[in-house]
LOZADREN-436043 format. One record per residue: residue in three letters; x, y, z of N, C-alpha, C in turn. Coordinates in steps of 0.1 Angstrom, whole numbers, plus 5000, padded with zeros to 4 digits. Each point is the difference from the previous one (the first is absolute). Example, Ala and Ser with C-alpha at 12.3 -4.5 7.8 and 13.67 -1.06 7.14 Angstrom:
// residues 2
Ala513249435078499150125000500950125000/Ser499650114993500950115000499250115008/
***
This chain:
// residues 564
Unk373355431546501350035006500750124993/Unk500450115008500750124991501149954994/Unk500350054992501549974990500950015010/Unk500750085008500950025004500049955016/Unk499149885000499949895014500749884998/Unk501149975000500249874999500549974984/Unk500050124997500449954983501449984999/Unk500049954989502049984996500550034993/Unk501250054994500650084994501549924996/Unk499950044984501049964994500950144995/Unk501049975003500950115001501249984990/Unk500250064989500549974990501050114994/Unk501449995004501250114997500549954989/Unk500050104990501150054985500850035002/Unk501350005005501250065006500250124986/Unk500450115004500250154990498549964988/Unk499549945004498950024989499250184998/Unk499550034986499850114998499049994990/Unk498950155002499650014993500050054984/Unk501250065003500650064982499849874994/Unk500349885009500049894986498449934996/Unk500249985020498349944994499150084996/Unk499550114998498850124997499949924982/Unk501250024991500249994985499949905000/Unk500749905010499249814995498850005004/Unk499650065009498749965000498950024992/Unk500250124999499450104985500049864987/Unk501149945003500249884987499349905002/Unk499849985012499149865003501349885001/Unk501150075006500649875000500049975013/Unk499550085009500449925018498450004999/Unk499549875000498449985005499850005012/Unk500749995010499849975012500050165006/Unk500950054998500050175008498650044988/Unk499949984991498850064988498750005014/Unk499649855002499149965006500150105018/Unk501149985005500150055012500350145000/Unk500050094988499950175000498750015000/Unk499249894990498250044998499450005012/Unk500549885005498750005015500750035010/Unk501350055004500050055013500850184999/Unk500950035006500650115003501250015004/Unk501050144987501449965005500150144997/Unk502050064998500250085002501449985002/Unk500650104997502149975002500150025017/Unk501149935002500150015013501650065000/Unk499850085013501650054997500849945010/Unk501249934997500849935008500750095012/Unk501149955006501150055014500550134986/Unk500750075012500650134991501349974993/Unk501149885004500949914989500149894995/Unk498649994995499049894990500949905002/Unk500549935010500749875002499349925009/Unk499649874988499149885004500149995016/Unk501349995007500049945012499250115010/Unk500150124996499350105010498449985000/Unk500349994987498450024996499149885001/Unk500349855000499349925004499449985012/Unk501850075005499550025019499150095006/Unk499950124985499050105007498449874998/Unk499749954988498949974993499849865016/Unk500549935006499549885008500050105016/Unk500350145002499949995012499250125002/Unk499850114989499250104997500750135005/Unk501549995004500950115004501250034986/Unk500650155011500450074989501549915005/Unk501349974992501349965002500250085016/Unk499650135005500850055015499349935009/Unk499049934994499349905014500449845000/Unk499949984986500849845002501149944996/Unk500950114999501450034996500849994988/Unk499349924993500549964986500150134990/Unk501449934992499950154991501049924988/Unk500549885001500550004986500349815005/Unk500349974991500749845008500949985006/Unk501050085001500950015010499850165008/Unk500650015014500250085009501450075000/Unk500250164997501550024999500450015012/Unk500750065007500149985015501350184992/Unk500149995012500750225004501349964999/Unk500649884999501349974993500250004990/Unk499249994989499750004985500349844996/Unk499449935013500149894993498049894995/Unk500149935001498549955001500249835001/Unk498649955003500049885008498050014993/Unk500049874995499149924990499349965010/Unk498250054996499350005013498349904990/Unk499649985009498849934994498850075011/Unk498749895005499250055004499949975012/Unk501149955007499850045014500650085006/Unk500750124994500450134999498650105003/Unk498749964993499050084996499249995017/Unk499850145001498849975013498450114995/Unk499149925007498649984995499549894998/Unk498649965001499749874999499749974984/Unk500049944996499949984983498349924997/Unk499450024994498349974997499649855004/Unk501149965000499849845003499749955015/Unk501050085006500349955017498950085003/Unk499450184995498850005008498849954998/Unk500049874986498849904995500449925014/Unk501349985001499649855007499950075012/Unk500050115008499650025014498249995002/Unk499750014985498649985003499449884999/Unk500949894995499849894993499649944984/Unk500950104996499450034985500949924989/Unk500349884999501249954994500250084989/Unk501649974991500350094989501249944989/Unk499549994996501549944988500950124995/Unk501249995000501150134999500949954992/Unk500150004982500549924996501150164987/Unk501349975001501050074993500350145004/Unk499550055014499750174999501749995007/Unk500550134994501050005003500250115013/Unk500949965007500350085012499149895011/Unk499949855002499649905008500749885007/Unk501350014992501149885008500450095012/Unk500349945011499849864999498549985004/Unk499149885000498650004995499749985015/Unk498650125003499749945019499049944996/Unk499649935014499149935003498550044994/Unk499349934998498350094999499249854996/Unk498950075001499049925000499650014983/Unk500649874995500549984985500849984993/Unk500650054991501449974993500350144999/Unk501849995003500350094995501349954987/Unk500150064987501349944993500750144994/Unk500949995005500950165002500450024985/Unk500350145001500950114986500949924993/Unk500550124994501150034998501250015010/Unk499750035010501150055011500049855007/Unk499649914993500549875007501249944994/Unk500849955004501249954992500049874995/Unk499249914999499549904998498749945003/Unk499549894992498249945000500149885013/Unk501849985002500149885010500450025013/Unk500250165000500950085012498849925017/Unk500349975005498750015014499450105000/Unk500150114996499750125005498650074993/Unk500349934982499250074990498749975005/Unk499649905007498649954994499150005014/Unk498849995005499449935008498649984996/Unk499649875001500549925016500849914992/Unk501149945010501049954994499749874990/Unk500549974989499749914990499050054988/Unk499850115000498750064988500650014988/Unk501650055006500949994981499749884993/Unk500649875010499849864994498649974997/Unk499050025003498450034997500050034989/Unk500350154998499550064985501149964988/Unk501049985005501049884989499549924998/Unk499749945003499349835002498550044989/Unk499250065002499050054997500350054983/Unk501550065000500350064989500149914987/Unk500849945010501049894990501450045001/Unk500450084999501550105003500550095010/Unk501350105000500150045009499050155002/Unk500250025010499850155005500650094995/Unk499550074991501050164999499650125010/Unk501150005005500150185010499950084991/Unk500950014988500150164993500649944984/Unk499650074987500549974988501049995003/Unk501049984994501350024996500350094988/Unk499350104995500150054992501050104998/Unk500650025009501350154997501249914994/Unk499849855006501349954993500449944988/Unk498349944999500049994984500250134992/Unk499150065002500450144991501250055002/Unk500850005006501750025003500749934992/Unk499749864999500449924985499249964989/Unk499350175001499349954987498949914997/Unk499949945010498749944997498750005002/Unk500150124989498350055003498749905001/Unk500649954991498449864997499549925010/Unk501149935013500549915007499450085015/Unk500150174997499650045011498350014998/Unk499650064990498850045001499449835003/Unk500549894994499549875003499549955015/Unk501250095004500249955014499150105011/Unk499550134992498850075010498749924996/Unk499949954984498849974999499749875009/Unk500949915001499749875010500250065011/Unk500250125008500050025015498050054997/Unk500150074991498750065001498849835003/Unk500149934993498949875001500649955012/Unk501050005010500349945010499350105009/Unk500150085000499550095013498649994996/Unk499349984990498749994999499149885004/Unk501049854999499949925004500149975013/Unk500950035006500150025019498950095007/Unk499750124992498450015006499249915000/Unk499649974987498149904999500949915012/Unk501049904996500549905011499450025016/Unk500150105003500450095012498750005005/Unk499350094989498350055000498949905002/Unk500349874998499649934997500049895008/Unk501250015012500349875009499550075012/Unk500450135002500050075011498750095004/Unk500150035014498550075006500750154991/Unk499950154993500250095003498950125000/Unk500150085007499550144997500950104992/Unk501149975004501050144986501149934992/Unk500349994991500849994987501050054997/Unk501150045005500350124994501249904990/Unk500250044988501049934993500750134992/Unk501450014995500850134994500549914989/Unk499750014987500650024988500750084997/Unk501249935001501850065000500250074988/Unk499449904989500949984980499750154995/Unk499250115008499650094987501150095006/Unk500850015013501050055004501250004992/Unk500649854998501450004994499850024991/Unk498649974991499950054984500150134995/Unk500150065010499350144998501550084996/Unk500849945009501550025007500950014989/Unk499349874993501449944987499550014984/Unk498750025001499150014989499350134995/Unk500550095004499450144997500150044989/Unk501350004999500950054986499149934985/Unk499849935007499849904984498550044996/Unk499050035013498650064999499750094992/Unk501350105006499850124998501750054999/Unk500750034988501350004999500750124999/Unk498950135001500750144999501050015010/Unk501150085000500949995010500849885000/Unk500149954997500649845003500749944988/Unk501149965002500449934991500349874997/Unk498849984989499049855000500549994985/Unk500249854998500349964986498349954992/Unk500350054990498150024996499449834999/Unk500849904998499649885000499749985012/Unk500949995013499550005016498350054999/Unk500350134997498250085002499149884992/Unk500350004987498949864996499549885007/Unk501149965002500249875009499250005018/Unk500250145004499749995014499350135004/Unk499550074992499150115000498649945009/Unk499749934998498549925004500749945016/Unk501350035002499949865011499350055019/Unk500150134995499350085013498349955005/Unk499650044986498449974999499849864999/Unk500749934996499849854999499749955017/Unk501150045005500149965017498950085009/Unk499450134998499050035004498349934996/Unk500649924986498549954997500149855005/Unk500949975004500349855007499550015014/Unk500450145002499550015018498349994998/Unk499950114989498550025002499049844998/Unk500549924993499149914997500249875018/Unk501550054996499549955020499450055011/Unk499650114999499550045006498349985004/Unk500349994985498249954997499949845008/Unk500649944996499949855009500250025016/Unk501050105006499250025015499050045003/Unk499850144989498650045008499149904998/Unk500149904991498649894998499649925009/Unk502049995002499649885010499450025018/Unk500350194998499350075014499050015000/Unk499249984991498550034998499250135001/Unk498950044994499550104993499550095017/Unk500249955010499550075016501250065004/Unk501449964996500950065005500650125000/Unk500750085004500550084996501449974993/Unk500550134986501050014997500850114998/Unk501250005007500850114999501149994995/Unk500350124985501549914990500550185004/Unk501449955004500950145003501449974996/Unk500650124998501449984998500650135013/Unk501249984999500850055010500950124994/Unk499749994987500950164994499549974988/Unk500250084988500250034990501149944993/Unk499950034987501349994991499950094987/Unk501249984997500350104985501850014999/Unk500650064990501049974997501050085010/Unk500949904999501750075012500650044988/Unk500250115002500850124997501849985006/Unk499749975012501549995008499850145009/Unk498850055004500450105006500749985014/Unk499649895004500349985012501549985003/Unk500349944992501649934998501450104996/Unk499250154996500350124998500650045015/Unk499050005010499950155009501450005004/Unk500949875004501450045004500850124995/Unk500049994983500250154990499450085005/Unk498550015001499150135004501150065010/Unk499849945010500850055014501350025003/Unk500949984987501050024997500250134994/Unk498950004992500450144989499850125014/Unk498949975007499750105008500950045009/Unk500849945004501050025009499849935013/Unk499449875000499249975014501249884999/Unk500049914992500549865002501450024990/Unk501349945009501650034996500249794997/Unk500350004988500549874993501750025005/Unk499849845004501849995004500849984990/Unk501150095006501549934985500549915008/Unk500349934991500749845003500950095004/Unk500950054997501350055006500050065016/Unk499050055001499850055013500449925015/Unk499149874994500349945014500849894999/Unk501350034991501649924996499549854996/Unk501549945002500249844995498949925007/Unk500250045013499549885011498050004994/Unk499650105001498650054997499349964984/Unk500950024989500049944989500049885000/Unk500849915005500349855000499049945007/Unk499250055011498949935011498850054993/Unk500050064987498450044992500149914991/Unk501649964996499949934990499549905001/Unk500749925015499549885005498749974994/Unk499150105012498649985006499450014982/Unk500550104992499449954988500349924989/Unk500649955006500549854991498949885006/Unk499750055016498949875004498850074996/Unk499850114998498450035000500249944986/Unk501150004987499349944990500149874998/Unk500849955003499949835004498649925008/Unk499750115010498549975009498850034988/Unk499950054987499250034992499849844990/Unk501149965002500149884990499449885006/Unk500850005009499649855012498649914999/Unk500249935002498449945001500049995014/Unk498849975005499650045011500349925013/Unk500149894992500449835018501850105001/Unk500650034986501650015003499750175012/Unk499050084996500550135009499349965012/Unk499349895003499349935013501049995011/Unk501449924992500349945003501550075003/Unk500050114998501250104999499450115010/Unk498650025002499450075010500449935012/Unk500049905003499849905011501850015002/Unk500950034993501649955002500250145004/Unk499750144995500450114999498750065007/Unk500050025011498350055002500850164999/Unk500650065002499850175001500550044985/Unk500149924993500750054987498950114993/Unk499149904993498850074992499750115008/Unk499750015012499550105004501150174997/Unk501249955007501050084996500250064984/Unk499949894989499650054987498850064999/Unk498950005007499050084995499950145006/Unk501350065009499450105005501050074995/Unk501249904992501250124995499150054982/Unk499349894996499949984985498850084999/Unk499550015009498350115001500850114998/Unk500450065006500450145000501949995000/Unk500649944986501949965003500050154997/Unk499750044990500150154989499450145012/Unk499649975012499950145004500750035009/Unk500550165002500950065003499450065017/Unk499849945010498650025009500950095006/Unk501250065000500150145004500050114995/Unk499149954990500150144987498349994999/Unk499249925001499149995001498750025010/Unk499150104995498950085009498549904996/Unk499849934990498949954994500649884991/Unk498949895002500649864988498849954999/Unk500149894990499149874997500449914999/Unk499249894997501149894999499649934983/Unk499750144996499949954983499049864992/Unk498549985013499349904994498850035003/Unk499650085007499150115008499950135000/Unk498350024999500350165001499850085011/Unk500949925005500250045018501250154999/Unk500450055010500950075003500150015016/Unk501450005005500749985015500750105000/Unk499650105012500850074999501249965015/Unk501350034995501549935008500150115016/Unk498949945008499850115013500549935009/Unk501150165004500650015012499649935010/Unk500149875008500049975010498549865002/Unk500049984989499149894990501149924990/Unk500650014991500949944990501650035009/Unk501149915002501049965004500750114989/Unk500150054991500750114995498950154999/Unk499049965004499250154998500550124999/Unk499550074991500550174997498950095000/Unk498849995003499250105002499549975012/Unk499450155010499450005012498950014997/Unk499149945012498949935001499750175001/Unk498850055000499050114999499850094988/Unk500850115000499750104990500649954990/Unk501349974999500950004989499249844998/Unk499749905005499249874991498850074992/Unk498950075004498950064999500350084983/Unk501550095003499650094987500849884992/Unk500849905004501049924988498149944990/Unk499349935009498749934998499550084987/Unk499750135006499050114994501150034982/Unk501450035002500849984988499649934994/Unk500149865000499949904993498349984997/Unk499250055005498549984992500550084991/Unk500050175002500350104989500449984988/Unk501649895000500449974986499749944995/Unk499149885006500149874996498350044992/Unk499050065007498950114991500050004994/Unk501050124995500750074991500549984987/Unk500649905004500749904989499149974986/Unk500850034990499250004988501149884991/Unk499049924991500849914995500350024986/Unk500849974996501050024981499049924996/Unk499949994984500050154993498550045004/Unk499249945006498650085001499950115007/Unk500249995007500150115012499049975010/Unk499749915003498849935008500349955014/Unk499150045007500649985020500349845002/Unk501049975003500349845004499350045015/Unk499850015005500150005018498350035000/Unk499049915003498650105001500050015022/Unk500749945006500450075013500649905007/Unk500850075011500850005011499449975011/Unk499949885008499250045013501249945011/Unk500050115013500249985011499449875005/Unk500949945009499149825004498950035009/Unk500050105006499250055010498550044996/Unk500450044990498650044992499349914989/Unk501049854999499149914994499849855006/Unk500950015016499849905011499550085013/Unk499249905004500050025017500349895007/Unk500249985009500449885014501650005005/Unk499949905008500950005010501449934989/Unk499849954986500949994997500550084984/Unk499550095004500450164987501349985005/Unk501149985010501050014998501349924990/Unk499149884996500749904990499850024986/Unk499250144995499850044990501150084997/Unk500549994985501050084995499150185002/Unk501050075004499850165001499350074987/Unk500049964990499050014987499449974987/Unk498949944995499649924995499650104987/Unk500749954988499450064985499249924992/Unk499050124993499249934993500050064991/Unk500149904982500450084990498650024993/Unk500750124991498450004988499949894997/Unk498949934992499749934996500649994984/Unk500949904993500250034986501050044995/Unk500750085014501450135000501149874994/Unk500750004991500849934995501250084995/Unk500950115006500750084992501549894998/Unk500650084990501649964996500750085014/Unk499950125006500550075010498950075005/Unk500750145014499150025006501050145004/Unk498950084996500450144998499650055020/Unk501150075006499150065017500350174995/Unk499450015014500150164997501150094997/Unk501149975008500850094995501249964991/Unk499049904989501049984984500649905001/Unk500249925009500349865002499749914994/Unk500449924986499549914994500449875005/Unk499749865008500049885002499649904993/Unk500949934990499649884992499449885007/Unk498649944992499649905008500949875002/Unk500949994990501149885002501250004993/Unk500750045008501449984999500849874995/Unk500350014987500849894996498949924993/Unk500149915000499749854993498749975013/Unk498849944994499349945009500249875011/Unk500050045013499949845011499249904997/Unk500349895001499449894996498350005007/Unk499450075011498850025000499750094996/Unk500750084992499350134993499649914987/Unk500449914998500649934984498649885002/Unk499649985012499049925004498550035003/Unk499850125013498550035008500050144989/Unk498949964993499450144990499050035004/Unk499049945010499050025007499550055014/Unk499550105004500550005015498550035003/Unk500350035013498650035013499350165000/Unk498650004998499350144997499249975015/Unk499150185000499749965018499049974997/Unk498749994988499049925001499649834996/Unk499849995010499449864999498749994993/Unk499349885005498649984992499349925014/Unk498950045003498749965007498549944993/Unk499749865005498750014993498949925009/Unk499450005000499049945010498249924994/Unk500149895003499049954993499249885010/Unk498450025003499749955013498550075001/Unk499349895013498450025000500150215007/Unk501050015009500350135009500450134989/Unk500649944989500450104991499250064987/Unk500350144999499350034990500550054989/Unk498949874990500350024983500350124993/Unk501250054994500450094996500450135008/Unk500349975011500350115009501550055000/Unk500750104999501150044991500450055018/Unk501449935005500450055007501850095002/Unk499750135009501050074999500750065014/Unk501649964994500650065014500349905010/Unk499749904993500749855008501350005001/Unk500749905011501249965000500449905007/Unk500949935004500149855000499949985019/Unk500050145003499149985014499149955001/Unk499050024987498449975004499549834994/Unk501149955000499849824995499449995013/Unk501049965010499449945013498950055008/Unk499850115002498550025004498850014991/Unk500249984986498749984993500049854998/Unk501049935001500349874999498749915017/Unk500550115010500249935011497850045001/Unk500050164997498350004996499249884993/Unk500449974991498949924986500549855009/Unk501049955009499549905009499250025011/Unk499450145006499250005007500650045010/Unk501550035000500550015018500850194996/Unk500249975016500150145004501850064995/Unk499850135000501250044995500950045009/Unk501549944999500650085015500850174998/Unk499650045013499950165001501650044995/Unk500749875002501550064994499850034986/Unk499549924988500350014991499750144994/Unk501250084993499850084991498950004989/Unk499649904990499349994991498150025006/Unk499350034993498950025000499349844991/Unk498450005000499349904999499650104980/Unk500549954991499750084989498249975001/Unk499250075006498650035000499250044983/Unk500850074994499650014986499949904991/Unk500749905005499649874984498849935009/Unk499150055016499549885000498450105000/Unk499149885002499150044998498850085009/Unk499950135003499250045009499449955007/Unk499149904997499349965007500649915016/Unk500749914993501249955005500950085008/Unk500350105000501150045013498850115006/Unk499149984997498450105009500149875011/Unk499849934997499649865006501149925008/Unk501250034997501049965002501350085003/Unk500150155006500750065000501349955006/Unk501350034996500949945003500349995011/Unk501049985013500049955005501649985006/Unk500250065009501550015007500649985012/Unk500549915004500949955014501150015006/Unk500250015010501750055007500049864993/Unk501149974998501649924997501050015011/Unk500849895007500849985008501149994989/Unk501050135000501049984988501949925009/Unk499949894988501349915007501250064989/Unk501150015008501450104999500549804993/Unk500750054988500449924988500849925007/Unk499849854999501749925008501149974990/Unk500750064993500750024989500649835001/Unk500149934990500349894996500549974986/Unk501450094998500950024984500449844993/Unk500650034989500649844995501349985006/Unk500149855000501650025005500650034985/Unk501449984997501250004991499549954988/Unk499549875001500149934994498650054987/Unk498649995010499550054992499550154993/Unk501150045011499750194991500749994984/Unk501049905001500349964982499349994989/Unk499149935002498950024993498750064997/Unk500250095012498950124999500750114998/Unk501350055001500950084996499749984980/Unk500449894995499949944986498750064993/Unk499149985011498750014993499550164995/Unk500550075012500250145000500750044991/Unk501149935001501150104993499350014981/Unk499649844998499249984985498850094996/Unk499650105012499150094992500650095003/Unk501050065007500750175001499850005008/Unk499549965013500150075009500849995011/Unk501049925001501150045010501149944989/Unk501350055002501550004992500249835003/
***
């Protein structure tokens, strides 16, 4: 039987996993499991979506498109009002690796990938993300009753996602990393469970814990820049690598329990390395430039002061709450929260003074276009075109204190790093920084100095010291693959069609990503050349949370930085 007839595939995500870290452990001998799966099969960095955010990027990795084809670009959707609305994966269009297993009949276990609430149908289990708002919601799981299964099976409950931003918010570092290490043996355990009861051909399982560690635990790894109390570094210097060697030795127990015929595929969805804050900057960037006008409270009098005050008196009372009370205040006040999130996202900007913004958690940029944005100040053609072309120039340009070293390694137009019918939900420009660039300020061309932070640090400045780099990690290990074959120029397009190859089926003509041909073995794709089909593509039936539970996916967000 060829390898790539009928074989099965375990599919195995490190959420921001990276090679900077594993290459030196491994060199150490302390991850046995990647030790064993770099010797006999074939890997290589993979480069994530062009704003290394999980949600884009998982969605590019399960459907093998770029974000302009399956629309996803961050976990929430901004909308040309400057407001946004918390989206999950039935927002996404494209078929995802699973639904085209089960058109062939190919069952599939889909266990933590995020960007999958609410959970469809298929031929197998599916047990949703992060973007689920609960393990008991109807919606997380199918077929209905599999939560109470793998509880039952556990002994305890189900975890959707650590809780780690909140312990570490009170300090309790110990309490958190406790609480990745027991998600790590639960999610390891709901496989074999899984693997074990059930018919499957694909696996795909996402290990969350090396993400938040990455997030909250940088500083202490690695504390230049940072200001770490030297006992902390003692104490929790190891806790990064600790949680990556927890994954690894679980790991080793699925692939065992997949057997030596199967295939294995371990990927991550971005990179990591330390946050600087650049991102949390750019509102200054585009300030100093003359693009983005900050409001005076005095401007818009008594009545306009008193209604900010309000709304931020509830955004910080909505920060404290526990979650049944903001359930339950969603359900009394349905238009409130929404109303605070679109004054408290952008309360501080002046949008008639303003040509260019961000929203200070992304290294997105919007430009405020005439007859697209409800206050727009720039026309759509020439004058968008050369405002666009400005803003690469300085942003280039830009040299950081005291080294003199480029923060900015480039600027891209969305056009030139999306295609499809939904490039128009992409912010107008996407930055990508050097690698490393960590300045105190940021010198532009013509003498303009911009401090990276003004005042006293925000409580997530004071928290995420770790952030998202664009390479991931690819490895491949299997009868189809070949031993030591060093692959290059990958990206998180090419999961699902080399995924969908090494099962034996055909690849559909939509997908962006290619079949990575280099890690397998000549002989094998001589014999087995890959293989491609129309696809009937289905237009997304959008299915959001109500009130109640965007509260706690709002919470969840908010505890890594990424939405206010």
């Amino acid at each position: 039987m060829s390898p790539v007839s009928r074989s099965r595939l375990l599919l195995l995500g490190l959420d921001g996993a990276t090679f900077d870290l594993i290459t030196p452990w491994v060199a150490e001998g302390r991850l046995p499991t990647l030790v064993r799966l770099l010797r006999e099969g074939a890997a290589g960095p993979m480069r994530s979506v062009p704003n290394r955010n999980s949600a884009a990027a998982w969605s590019s990795i399960v459907t093998g498109m770029n974000p302009g084809k399956h629309g996803i670009y961050w976990f929430v959707e901004y909308r040309d009002d400057y407001s946004y609305v918390f989206i999950n994966a039935s927002f996404r269009e494209g078929a995802p690796l699973w639904r085209l297993l089960g058109e062939a009949g190919r069952p599939a276990l889909v266990l933590n990938v995020p960007m999958t609430y609410p959970a469809e149908p298929l031929d197998g289990v599916l047990i949703a993300g992060l973007d689920g708002p609960g393990a008991h919601d109807p919606r997380f799981a199918y077929p209905p009753g599999i939560v109470a299964e793998v509880e039952a099976a556990l002994g305890a409950p189900y975890i959707v996602e650590v809780g780690m931003p909140g312990l570490v918010k009170a300090g309790r570092y110990d309490e958190a990393l406790a609480e990745a290490h027991r998600a790590i043996d639960q999610r390891a355990a709901v496989a074999r469970h899984l693997m074990r009861t059930r018919p499957w051909d694909l696996c795909m399982l996402v290990f969350r814990e090396t993400d938040p560690v990455q997030h909250f635990f940088w500083k202490f790894m690695a504390p230049d820049g940072f200001r770490v109390d030297p006992a902390a570094v003692a104490r929790y210097g190891g806790a990064i690598r600790e949680v990556y060697e927890h994954i690894d030795a679980a790991l080793g127990t699925l692939v065992a329990e997949a057997g030596p015929h199967d295939h294995v595929m371990v990927i991550s969805d971005h990179g990591a390395g330390p946050d600087s804050g650049k991102a949390r900057s750019l509102q200054r960037w585009l300030a100093a430039l003359g693009l983005l006008r900050f409001r005076a409270d005095g401007r818009a009098g008594w009545r306009g002061r008193a209604l900010r005050a309000l709304f931020a008196g509830v955004h910080a009372l909505d920060r404290r709450l526990p979650v049944a009370t903001k359930r339950r205040l969603a359900h009394a006040l349905p238009g409130l929260r929404q109303r605070t999130k679109v004054l408290m996202s952008y309360a501080h900007i002046d949008w008639q003074g303003t040509r260019a913004y961000s929203d200070g958690k992304r290294p997105d940029i919007w430009i405020n276009l005439r007859g697209r944005q409800p206050a727009g100040q720039v026309a759509p053609g020439a004058e968008y075109d050369a405002l666009c072309e400005f803003i690469r120039r300085q942003f280039t340009a830009a040299r950081g204190l005291p080294d003199g070293r480029p923060v900015v390694r480039a600027v891209y137009l969305r056009d030139e790093v999306y295609h499809g019918p939904h490039v128009v939900r992409s912010p107008d420009l996407i930055v990508e920084w050097e690698r490393g660039a960590a300045p105190e300020a940021v010198l532009f061309p013509d003498g303009t100095v911009v401090r990276m932070r003004e005042g006293g640090l925000d409580p997530m400045e004071q928290l995420v010291c770790g952030g998202h780099e664009p390479e991931g990690i690819l490895i491949l290990r299997g009868p189809a693959v070949a031993p030591g074959a060093r692959v290059e120029g990958a990206t998180v397009m090419d999961v699902a069609p080399t995924a969908l190859y090494l099962l034996g089926e055909a690849v559909p003509e939509a997908m962006d990503g290619v079949v990575r041909a280099e890690a397998l073995r000549a002989e094998v794709t001589a014999a087995h050349p890959p293989r491609t089909r129309r696809a009937v593509a289905a237009a997304a039936a959008r299915s959001g949370y109500d009130r109640a539970d965007e509260a706690a996916i709002r919470d969840r967000l908010r505890g890594l930085g990424y939405v206010d």
